[in-house]
C-alpha positions as CSV (number, residue, x, y, z in Angstrom):
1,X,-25.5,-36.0,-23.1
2,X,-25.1,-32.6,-25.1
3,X,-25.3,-30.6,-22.1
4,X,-22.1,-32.5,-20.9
5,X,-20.7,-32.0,-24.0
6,X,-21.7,-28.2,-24.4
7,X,-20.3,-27.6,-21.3
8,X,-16.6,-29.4,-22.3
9,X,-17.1,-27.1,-25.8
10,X,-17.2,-23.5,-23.7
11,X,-14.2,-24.9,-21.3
12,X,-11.6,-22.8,-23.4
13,X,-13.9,-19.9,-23.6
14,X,-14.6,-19.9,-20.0
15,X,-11.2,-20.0,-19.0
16,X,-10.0,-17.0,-21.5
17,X,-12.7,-15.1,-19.9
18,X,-11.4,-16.1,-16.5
19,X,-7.7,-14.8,-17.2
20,X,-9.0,-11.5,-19.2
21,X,-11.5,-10.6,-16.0
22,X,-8.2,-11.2,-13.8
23,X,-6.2,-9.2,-15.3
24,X,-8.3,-6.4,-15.8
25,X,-9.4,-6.6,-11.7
26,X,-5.5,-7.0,-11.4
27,X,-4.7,-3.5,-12.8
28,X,-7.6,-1.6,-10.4
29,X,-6.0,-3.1,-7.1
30,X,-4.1,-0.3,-5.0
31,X,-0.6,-2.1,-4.2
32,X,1.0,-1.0,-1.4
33,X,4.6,1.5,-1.3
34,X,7.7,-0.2,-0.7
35,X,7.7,1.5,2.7
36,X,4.2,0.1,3.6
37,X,6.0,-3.2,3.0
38,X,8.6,-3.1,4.9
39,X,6.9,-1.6,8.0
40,X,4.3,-4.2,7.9
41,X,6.4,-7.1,7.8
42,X,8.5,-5.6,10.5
43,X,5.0,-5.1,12.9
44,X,5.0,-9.0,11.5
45,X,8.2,-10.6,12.3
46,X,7.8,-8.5,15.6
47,X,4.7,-10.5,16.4
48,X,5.8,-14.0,15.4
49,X,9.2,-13.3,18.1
50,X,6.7,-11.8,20.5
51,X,3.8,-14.9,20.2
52,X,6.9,-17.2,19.9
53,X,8.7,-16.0,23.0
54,X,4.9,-16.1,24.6
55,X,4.3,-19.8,23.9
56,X,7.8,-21.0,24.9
57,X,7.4,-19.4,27.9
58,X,3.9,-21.2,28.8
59,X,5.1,-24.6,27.6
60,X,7.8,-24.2,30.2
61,X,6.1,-23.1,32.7
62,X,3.0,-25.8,32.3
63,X,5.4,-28.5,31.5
64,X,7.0,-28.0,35.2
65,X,4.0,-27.9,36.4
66,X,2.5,-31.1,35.0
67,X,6.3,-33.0,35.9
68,X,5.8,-32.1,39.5
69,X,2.0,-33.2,39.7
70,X,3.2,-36.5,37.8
71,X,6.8,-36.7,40.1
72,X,4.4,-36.6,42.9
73,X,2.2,-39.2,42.6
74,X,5.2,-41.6,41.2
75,X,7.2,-41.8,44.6
C-alpha cells in the first residue's frame, strides 16, 4: 500500500517535470518560415482536390458499372 501511495505523492512532481522537459525540447525544435507554410499547405490542398476529384471519379464509374450488372439480372 505505500508504493501506491508513493506513487500518488510524486504525481505533482512528475508532472512539473513533464511541462519543464516540454518546454525546454519546445525551444530546440526548427519551426518552419511562413513561406514553408504556405507552400506546403498549398502542395496539400492541391492533393486533397486532386485525391478527391480521383475518388469521385471511380465511385462513378464503378457505381455504373455495378447498376448495369444489377439492371441486368433484374429484367
Amino acid at each position: 500500500m505505500s508504493e501506491a501511495s508513493g506513487g500518488i505523492a510524486k504525481w505533482p512532481t512528475q508532472v512539473k517535470d513533464y511541462f519543464e522537459e516540454l518546454q525546454h525540447e519546445m525551444k530546440l525544435v526548427t519551426w518552419p518560415s511562413w513561406k514553408q507554410v504556405r507552400a506546403t499547405t498549398g502542395v496539400v490542398l492541391a492533393a486533397v482536390f486532386a485525391f478527391g476529384a480521383y475518388f469521385f471519379l471511380v465511385d462513378n464509374i464503378i457505381g455504373k458499372v455495378v447498376q448495369r450488372v444489377y439492371d441486368y439480372f433484374t429484367k
